[in-house]
N, CA, C and O atoms as a GROMACS GRO file, in nm:
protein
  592
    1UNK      N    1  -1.784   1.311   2.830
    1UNK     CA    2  -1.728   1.190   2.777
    1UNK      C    3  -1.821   1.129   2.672
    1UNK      O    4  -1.762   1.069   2.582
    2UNK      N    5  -1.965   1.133   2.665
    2UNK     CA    6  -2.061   1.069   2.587
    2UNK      C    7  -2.037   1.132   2.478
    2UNK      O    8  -2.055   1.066   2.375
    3UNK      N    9  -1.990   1.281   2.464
    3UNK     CA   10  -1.993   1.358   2.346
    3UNK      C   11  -1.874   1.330   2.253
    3UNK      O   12  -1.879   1.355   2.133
    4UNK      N   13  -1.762   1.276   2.315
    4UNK     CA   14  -1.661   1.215   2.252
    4UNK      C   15  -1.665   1.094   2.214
    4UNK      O   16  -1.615   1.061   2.106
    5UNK      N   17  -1.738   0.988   2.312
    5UNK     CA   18  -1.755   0.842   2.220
    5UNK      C   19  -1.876   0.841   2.127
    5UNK      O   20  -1.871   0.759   2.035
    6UNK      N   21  -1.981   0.918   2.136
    6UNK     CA   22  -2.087   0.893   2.013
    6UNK      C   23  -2.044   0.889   1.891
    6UNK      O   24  -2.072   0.798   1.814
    7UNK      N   25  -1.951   1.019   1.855
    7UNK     CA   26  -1.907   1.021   1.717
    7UNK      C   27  -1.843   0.881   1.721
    7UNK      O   28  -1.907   0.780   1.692
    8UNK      N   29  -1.760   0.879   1.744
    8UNK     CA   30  -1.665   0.783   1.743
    8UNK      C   31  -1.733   0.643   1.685
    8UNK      O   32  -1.697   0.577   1.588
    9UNK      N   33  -1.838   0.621   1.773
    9UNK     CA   34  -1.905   0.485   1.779
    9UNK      C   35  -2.000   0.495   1.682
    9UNK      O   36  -2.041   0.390   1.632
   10UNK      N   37  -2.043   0.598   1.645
   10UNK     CA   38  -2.139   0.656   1.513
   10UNK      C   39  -2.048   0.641   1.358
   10UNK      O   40  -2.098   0.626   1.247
   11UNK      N   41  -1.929   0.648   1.387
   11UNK     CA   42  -1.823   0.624   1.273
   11UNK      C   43  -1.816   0.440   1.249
   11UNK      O   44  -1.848   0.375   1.150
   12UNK      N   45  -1.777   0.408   1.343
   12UNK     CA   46  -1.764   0.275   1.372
   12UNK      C   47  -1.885   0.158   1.365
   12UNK      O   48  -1.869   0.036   1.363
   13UNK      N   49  -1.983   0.217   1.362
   13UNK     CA   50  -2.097   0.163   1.308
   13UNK      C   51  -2.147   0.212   1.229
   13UNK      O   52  -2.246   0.140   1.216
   14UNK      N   53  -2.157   0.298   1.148
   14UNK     CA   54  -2.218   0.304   1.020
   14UNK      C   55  -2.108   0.361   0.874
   14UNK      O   56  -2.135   0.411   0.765
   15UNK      N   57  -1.976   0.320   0.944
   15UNK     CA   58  -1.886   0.316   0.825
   15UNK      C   59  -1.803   0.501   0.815
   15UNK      O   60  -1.812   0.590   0.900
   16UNK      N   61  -1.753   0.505   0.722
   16UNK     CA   62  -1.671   0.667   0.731
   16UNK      C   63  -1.491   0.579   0.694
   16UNK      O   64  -1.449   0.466   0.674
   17UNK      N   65  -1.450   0.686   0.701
   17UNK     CA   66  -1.314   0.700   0.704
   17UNK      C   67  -1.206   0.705   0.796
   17UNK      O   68  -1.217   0.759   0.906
   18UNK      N   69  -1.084   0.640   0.748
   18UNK     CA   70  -1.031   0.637   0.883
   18UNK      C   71  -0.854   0.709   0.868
   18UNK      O   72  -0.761   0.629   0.882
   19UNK      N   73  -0.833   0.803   0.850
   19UNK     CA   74  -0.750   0.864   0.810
   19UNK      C   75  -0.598   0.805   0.917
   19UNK      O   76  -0.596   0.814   1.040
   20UNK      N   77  -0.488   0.748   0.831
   20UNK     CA   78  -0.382   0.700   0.857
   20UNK      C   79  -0.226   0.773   0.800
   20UNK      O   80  -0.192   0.798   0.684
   21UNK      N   81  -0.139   0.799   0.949
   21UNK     CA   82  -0.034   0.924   0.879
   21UNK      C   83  -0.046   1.050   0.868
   21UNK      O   84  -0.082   1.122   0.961
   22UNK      N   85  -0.013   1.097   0.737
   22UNK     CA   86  -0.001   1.241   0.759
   22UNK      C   87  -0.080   1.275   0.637
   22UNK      O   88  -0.088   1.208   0.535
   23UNK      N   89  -0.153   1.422   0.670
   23UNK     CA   90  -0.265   1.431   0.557
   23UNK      C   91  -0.238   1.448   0.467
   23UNK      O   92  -0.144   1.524   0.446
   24UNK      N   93  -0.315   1.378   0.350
   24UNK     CA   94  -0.323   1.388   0.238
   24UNK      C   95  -0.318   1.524   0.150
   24UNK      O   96  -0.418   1.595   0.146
   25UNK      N   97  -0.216   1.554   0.087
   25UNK     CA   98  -0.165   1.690   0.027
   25UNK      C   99  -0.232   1.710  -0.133
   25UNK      O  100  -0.250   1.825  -0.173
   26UNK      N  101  -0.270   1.589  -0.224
   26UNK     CA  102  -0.309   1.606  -0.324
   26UNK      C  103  -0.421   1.586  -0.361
   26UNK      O  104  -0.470   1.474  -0.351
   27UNK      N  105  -0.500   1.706  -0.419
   27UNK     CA  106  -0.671   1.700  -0.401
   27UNK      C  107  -0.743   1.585  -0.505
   27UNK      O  108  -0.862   1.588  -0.539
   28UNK      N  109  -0.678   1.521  -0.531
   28UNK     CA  110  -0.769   1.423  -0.675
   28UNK      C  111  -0.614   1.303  -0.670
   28UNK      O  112  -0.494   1.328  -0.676
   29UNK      N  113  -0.688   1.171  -0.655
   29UNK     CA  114  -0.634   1.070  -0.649
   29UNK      C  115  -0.652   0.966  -0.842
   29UNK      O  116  -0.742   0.936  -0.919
   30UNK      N  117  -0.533   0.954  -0.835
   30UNK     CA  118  -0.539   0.886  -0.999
   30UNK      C  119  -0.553   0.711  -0.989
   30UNK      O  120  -0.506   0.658  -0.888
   31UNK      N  121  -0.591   0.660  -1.050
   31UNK     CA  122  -0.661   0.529  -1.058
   31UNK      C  123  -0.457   0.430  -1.041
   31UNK      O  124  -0.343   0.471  -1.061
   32UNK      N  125  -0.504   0.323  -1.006
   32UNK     CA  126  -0.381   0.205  -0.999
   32UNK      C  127  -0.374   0.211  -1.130
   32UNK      O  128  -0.256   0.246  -1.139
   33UNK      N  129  -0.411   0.203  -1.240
   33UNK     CA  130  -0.407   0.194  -1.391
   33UNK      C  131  -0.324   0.325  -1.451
   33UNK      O  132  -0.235   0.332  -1.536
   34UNK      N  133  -0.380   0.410  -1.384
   34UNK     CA  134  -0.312   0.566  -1.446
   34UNK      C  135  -0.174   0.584  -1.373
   34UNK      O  136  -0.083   0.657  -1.413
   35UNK      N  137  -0.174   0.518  -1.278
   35UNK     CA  138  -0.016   0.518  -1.214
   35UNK      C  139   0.059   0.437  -1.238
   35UNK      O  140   0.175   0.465  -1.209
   36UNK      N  141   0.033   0.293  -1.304
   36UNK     CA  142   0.165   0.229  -1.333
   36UNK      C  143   0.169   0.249  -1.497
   36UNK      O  144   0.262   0.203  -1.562
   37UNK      N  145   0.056   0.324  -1.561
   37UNK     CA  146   0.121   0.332  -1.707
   37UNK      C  147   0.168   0.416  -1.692
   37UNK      O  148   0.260   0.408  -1.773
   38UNK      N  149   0.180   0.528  -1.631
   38UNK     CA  150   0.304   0.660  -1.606
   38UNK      C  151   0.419   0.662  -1.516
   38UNK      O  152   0.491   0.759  -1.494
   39UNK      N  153   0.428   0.533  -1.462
   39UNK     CA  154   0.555   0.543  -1.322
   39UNK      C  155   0.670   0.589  -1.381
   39UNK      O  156   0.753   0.659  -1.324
   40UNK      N  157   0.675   0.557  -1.477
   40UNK     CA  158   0.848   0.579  -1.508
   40UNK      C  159   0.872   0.761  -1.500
   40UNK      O  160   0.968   0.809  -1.439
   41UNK      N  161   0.784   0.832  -1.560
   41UNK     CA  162   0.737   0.945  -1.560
   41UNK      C  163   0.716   1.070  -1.436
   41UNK      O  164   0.716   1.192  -1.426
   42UNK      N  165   0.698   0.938  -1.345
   42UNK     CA  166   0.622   0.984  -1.209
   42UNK      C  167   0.733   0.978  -1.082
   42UNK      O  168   0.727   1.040  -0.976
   43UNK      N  169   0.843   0.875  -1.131
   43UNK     CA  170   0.941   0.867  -1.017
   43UNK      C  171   0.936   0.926  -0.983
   43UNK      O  172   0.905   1.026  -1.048
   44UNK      N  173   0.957   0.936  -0.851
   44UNK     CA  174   1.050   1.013  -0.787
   44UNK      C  175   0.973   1.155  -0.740
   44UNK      O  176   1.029   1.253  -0.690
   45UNK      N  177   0.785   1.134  -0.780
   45UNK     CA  178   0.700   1.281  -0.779
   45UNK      C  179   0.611   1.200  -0.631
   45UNK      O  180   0.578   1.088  -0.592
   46UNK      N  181   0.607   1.308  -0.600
   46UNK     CA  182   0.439   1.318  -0.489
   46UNK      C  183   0.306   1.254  -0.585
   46UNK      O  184   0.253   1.332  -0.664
   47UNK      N  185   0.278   1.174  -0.579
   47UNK     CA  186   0.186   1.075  -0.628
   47UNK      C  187   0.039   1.020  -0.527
   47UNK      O  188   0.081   0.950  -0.435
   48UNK      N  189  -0.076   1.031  -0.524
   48UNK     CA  190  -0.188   0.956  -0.488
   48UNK      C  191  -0.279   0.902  -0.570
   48UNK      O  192  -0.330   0.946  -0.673
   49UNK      N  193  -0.298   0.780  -0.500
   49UNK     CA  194  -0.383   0.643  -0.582
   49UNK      C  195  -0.510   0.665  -0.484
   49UNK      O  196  -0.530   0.725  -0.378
   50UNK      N  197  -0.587   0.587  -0.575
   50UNK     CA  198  -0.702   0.503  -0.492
   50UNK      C  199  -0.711   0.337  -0.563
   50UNK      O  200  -0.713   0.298  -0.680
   51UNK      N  201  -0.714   0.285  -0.465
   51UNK     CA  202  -0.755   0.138  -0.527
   51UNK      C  203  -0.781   0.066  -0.393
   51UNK      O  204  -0.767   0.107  -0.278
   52UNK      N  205  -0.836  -0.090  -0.455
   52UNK     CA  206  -0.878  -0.200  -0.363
   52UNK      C  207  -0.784  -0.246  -0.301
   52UNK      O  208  -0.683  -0.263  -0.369
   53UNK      N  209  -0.777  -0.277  -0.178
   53UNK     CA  210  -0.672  -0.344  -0.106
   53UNK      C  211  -0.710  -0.466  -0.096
   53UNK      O  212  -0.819  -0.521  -0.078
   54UNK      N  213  -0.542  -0.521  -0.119
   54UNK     CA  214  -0.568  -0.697  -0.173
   54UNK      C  215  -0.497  -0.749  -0.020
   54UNK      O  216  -0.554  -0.834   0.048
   55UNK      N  217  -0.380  -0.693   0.018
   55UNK     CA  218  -0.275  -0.739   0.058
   55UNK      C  219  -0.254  -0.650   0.154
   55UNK      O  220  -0.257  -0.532   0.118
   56UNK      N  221  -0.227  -0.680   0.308
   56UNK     CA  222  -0.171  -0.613   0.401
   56UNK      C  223  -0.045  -0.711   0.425
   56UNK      O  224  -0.068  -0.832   0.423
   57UNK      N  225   0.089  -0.664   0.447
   57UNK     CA  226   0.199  -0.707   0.587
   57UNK      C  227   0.108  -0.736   0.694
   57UNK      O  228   0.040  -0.667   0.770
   58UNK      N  229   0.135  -0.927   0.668
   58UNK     CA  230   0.122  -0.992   0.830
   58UNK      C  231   0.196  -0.919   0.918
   58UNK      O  232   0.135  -0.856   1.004
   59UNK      N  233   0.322  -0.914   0.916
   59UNK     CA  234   0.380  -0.879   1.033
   59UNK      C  235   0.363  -0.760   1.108
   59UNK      O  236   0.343  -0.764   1.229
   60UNK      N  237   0.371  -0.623   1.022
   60UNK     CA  238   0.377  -0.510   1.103
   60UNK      C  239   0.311  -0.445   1.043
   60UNK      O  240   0.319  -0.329   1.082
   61UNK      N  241   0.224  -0.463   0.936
   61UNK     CA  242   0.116  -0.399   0.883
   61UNK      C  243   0.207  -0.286   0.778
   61UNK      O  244   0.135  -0.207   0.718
   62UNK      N  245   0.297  -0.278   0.764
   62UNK     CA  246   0.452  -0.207   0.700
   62UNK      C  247   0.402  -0.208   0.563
   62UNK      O  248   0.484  -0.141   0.499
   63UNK      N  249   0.316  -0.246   0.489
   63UNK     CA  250   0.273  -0.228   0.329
   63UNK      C  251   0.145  -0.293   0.299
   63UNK      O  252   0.102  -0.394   0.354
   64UNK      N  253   0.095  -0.233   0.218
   64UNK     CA  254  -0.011  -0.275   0.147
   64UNK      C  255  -0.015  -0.267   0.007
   64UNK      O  256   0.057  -0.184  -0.046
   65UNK      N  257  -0.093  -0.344  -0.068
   65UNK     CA  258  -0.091  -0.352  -0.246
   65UNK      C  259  -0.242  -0.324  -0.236
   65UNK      O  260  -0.329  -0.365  -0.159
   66UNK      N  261  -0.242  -0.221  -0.362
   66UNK     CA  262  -0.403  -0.210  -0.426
   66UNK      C  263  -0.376  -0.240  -0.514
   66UNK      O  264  -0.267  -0.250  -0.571
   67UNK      N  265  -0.552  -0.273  -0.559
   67UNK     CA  266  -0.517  -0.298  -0.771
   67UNK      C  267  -0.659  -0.228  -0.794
   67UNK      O  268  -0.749  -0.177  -0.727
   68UNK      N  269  -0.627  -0.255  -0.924
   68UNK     CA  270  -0.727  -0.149  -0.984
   68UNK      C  271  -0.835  -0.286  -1.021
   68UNK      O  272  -0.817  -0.399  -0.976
   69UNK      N  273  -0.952  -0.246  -1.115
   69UNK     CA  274  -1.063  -0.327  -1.109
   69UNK      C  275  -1.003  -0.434  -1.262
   69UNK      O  276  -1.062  -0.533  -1.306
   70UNK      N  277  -0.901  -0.389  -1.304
   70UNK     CA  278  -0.818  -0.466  -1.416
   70UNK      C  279  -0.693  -0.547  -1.352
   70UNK      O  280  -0.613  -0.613  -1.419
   71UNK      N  281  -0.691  -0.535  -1.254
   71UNK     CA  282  -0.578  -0.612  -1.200
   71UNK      C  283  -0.463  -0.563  -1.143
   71UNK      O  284  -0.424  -0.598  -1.032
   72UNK      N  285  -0.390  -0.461  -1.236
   72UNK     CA  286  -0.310  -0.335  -1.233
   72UNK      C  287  -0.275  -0.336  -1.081
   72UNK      O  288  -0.373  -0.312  -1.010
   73UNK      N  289  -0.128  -0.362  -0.998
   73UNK     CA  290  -0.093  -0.357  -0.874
   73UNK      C  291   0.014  -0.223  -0.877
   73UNK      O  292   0.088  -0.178  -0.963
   74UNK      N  293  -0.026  -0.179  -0.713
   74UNK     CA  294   0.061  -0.135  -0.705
   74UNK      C  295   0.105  -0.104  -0.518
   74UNK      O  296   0.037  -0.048  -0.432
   75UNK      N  297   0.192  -0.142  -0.513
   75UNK     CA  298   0.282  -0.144  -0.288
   75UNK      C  299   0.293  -0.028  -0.269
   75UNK      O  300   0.339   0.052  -0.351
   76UNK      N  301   0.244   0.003  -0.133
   76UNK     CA  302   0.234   0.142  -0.037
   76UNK      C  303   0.331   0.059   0.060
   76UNK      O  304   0.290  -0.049   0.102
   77UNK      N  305   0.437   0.098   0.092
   77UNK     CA  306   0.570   0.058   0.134
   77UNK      C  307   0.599   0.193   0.256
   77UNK      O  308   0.658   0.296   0.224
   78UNK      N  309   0.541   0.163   0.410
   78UNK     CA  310   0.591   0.271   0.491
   78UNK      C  311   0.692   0.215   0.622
   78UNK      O  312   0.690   0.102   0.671
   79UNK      N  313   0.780   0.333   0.663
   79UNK     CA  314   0.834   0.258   0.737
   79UNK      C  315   0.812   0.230   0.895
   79UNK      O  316   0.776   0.310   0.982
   80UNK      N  317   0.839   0.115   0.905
   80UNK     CA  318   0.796   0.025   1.023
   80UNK      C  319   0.742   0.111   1.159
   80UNK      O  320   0.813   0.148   1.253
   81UNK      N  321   0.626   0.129   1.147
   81UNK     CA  322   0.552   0.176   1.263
   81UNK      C  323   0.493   0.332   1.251
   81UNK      O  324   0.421   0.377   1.340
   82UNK      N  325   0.519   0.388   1.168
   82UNK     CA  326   0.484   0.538   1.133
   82UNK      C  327   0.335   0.521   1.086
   82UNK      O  328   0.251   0.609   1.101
   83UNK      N  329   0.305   0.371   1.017
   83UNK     CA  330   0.154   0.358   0.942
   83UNK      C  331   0.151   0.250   0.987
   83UNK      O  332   0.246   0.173   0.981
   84UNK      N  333   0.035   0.222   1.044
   84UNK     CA  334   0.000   0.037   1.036
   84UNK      C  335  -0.139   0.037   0.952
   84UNK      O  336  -0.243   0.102   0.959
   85UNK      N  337  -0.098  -0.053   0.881
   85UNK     CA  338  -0.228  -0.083   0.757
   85UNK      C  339  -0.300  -0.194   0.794
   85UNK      O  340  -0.258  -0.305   0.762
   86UNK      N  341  -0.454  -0.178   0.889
   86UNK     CA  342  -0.476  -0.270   0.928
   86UNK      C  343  -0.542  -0.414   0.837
   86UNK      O  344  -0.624  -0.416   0.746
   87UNK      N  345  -0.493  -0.490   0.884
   87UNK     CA  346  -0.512  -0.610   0.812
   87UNK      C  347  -0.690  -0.647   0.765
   87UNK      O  348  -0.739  -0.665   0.653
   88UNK      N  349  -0.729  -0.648   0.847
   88UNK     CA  350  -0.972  -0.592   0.831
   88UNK      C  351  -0.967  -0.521   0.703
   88UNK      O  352  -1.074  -0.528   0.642
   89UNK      N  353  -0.882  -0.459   0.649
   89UNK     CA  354  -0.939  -0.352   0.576
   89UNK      C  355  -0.886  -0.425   0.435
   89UNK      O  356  -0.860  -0.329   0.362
   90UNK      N  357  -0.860  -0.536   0.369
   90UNK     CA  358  -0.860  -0.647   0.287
   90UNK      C  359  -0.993  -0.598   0.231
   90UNK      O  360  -1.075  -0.548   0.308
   91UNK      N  361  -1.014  -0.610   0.117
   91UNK     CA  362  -1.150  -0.634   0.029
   91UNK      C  363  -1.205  -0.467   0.032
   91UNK      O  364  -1.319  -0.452  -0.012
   92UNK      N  365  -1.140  -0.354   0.076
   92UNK     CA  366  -1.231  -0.249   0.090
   92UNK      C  367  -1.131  -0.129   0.024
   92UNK      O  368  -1.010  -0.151   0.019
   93UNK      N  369  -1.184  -0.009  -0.022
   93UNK     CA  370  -1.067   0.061  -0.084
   93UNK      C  371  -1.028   0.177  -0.028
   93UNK      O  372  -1.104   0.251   0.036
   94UNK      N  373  -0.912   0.198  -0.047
   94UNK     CA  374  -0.836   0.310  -0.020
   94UNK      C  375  -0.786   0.410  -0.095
   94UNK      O  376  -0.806   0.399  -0.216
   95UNK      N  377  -0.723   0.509  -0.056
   95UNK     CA  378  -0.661   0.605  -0.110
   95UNK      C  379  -0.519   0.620  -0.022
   95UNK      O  380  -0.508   0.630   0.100
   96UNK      N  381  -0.405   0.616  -0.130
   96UNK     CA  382  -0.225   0.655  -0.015
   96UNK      C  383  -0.196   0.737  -0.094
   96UNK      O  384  -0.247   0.754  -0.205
   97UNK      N  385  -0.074   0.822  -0.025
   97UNK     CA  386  -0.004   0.926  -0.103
   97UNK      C  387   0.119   0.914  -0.052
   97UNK      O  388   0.122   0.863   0.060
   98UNK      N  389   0.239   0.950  -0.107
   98UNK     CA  390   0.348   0.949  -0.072
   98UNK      C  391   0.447   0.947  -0.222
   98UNK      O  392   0.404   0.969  -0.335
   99UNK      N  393   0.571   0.919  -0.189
   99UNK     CA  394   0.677   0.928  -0.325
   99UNK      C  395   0.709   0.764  -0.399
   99UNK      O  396   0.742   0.650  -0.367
  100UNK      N  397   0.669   0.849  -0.521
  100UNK     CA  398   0.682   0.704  -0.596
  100UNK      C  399   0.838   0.649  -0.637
  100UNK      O  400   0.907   0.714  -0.715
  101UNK      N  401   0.877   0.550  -0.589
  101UNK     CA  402   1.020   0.478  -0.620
  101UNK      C  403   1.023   0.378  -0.716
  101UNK      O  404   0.945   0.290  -0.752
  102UNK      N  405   1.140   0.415  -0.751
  102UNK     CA  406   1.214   0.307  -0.823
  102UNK      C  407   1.286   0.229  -0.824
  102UNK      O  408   1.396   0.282  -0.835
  103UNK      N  409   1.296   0.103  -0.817
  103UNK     CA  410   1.368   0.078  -0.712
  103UNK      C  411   1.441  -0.069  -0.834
  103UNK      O  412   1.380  -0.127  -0.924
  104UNK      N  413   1.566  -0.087  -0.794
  104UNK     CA  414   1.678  -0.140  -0.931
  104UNK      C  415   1.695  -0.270  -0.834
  104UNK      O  416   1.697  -0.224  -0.720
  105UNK      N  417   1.703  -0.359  -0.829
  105UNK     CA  418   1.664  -0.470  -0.759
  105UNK      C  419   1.781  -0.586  -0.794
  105UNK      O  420   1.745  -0.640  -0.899
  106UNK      N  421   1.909  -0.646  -0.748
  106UNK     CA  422   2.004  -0.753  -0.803
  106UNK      C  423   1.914  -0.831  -0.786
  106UNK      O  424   1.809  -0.808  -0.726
  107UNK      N  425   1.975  -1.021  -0.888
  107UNK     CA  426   1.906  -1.151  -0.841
  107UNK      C  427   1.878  -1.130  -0.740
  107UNK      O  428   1.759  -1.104  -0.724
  108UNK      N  429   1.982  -1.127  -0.599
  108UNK     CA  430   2.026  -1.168  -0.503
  108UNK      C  431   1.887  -1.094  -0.428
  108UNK      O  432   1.811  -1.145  -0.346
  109UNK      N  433   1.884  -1.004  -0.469
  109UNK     CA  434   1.831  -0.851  -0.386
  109UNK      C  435   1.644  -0.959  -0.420
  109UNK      O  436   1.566  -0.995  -0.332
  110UNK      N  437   1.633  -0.976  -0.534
  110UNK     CA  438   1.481  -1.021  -0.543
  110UNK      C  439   1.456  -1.140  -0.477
  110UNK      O  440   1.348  -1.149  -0.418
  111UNK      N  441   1.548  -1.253  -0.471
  111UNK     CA  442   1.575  -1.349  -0.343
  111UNK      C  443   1.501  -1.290  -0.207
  111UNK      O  444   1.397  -1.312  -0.144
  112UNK      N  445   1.611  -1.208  -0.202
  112UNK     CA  446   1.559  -1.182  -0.019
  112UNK      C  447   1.440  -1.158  -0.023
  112UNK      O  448   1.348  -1.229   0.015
  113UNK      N  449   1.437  -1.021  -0.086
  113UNK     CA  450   1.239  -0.939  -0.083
  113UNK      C  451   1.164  -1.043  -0.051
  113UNK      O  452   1.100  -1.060   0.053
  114UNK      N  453   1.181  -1.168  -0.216
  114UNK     CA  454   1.042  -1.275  -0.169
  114UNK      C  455   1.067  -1.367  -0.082
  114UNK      O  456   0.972  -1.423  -0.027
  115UNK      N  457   1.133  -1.384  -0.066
  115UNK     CA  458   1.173  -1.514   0.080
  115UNK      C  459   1.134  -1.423   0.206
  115UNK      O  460   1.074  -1.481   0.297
  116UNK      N  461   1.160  -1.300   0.221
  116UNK     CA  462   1.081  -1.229   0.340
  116UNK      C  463   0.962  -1.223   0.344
  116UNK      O  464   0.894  -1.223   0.446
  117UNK      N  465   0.914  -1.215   0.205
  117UNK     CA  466   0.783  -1.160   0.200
  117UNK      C  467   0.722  -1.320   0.225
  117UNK      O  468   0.652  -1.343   0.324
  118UNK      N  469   0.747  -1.401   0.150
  118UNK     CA  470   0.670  -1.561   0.183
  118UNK      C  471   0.652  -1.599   0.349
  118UNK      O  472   0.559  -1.640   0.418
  119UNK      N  473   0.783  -1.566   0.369
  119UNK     CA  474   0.805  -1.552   0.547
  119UNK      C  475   0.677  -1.484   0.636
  119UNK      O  476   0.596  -1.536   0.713
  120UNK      N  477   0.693  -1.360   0.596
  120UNK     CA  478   0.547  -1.281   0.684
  120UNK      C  479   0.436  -1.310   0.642
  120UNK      O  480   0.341  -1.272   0.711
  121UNK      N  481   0.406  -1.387   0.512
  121UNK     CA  482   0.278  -1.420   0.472
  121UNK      C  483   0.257  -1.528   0.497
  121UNK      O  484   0.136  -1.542   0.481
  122UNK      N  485   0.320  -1.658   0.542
  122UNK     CA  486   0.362  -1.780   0.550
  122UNK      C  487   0.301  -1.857   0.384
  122UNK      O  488   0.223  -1.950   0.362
  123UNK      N  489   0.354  -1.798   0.324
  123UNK     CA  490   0.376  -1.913   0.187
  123UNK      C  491   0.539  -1.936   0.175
  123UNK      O  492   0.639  -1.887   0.228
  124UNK      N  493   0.506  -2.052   0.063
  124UNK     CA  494   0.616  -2.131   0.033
  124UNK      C  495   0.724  -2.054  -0.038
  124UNK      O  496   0.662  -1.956  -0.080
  125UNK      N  497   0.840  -2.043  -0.073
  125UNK     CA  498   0.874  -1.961  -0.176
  125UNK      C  499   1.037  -2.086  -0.175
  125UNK      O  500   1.106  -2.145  -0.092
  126UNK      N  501   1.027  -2.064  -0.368
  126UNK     CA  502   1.156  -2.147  -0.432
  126UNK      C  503   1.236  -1.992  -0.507
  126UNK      O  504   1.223  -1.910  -0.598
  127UNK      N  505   1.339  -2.038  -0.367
  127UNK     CA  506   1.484  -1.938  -0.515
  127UNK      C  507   1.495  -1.981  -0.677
  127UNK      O  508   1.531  -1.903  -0.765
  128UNK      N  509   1.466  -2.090  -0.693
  128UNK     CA  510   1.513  -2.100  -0.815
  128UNK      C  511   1.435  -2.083  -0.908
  128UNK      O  512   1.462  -2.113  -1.024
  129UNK      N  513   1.286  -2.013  -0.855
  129UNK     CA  514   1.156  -1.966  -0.924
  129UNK      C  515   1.208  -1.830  -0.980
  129UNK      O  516   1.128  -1.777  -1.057
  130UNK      N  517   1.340  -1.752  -0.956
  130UNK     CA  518   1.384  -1.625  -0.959
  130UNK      C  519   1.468  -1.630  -1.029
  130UNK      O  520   1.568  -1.689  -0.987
  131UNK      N  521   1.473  -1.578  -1.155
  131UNK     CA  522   1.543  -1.583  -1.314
  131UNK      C  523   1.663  -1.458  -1.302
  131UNK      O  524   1.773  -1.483  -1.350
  132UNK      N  525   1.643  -1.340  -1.244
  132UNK     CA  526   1.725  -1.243  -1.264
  132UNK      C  527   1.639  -1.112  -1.174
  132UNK      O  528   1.530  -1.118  -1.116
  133UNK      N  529   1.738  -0.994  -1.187
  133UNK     CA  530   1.644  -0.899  -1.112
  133UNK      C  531   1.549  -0.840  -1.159
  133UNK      O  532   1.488  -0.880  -1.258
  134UNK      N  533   1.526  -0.750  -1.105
  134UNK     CA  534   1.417  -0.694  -1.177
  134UNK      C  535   1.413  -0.515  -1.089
  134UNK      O  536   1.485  -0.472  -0.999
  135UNK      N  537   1.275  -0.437  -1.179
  135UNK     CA  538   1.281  -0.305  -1.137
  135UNK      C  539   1.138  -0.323  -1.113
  135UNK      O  540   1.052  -0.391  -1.167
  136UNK      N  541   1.139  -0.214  -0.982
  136UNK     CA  542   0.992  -0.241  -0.924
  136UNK      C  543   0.974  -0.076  -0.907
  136UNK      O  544   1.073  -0.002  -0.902
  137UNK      N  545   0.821  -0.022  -0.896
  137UNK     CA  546   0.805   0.067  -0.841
  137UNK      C  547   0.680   0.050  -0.743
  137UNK      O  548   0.573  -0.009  -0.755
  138UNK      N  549   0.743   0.131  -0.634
  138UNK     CA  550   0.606   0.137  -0.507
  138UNK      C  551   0.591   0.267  -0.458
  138UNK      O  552   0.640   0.362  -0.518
  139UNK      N  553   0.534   0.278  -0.366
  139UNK     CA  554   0.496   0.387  -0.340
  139UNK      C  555   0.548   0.400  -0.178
  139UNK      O  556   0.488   0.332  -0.095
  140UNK      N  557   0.670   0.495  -0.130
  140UNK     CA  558   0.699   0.562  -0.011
  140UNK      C  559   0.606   0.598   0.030
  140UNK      O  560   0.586   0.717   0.006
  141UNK      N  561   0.484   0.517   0.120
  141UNK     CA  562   0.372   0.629   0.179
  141UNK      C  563   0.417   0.722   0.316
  141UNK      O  564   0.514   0.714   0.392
  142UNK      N  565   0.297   0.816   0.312
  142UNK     CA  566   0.343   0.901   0.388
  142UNK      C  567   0.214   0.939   0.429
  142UNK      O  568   0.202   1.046   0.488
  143UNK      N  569   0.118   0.871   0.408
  143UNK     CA  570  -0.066   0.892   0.410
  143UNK      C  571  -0.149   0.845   0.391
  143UNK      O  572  -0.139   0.833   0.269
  144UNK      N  573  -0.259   0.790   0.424
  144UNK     CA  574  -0.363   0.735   0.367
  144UNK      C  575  -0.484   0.726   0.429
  144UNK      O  576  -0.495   0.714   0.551
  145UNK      N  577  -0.591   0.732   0.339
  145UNK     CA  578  -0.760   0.755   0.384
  145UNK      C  579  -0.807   0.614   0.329
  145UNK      O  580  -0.812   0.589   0.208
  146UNK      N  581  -0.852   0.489   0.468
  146UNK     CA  582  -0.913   0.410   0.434
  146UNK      C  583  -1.078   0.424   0.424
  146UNK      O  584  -1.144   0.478   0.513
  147UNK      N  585  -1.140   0.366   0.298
  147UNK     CA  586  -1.260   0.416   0.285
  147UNK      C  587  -1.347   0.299   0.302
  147UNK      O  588  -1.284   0.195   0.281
  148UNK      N  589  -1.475   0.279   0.335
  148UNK     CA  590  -1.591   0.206   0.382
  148UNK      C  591  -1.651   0.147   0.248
  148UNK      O  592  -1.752   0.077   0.251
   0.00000   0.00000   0.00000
């Protein structure tokens, strides 16, 4: 039993990786910057980032946003319970992989998103802050290596 918790506790105190999902298939990860100036390009492809994590889902840990060191965002969007992105891991960076979407969005449709999303984050949110729809791309994860 000691030989199984040392590592463990040897990880956990002096930092490492913590591999989340299913492994990572693509050997070289492209910057948040190099992925949203090519998304349109990229739909719909097997795609991996690395960037800073800004943003976890309060609720079920169901997405996370990185950005790049320019600002550049981009949502790792998995579904409910297959990944939990733990919330600790704010301020530290990662690497996800999975399929990049596109996703065509009515008024109505960008309504809900942010009124849910204000909901699990508990901020305020005004419908009438919302002009029309819009097109978003995120990322279907299916993987990810949080790094120390």
């Amino acid at each position: 039993m000691r030989f199984i918790l040392f590592p463990l506790a040897f990880a956990l105190a002096f930092g490492g990786e913590k591999k989340l999902g299913a492994p990572l298939t693509l050997k070289t990860p492209m910057t948040v910057d190099a992925l949203v100036a090519s998304q349109e390009s990229l739909a719909g492809k097997t795609v991996q980032v690395k960037g800073k994590v800004v943003e976890v889902c309060e609720m079920m840990g169901c997405w996370t946003n990185l950005v790049s060191e320019t600002g550049a965002m981009m949502r790792v969007k998995v579904n409910d319970g297959e990944i939990v992105f733990p919330k600790g891991h704010v301020g530290k960076m990662a690497v996800a992989e999975g399929t990049l979407k596109k996703l065509t969005l009515s008024k109505e449709q960008v309504i809900a998103r942010a009124k849910h999303e204000a909901e699990e984050q508990g901020r305020k949110f005004d419908p009438a802050a919302v002009k029309g729809g819009a097109i978003i791309y995120q990322i279907q994860g299916t993987g990810a290596l949080l790094l120390d």
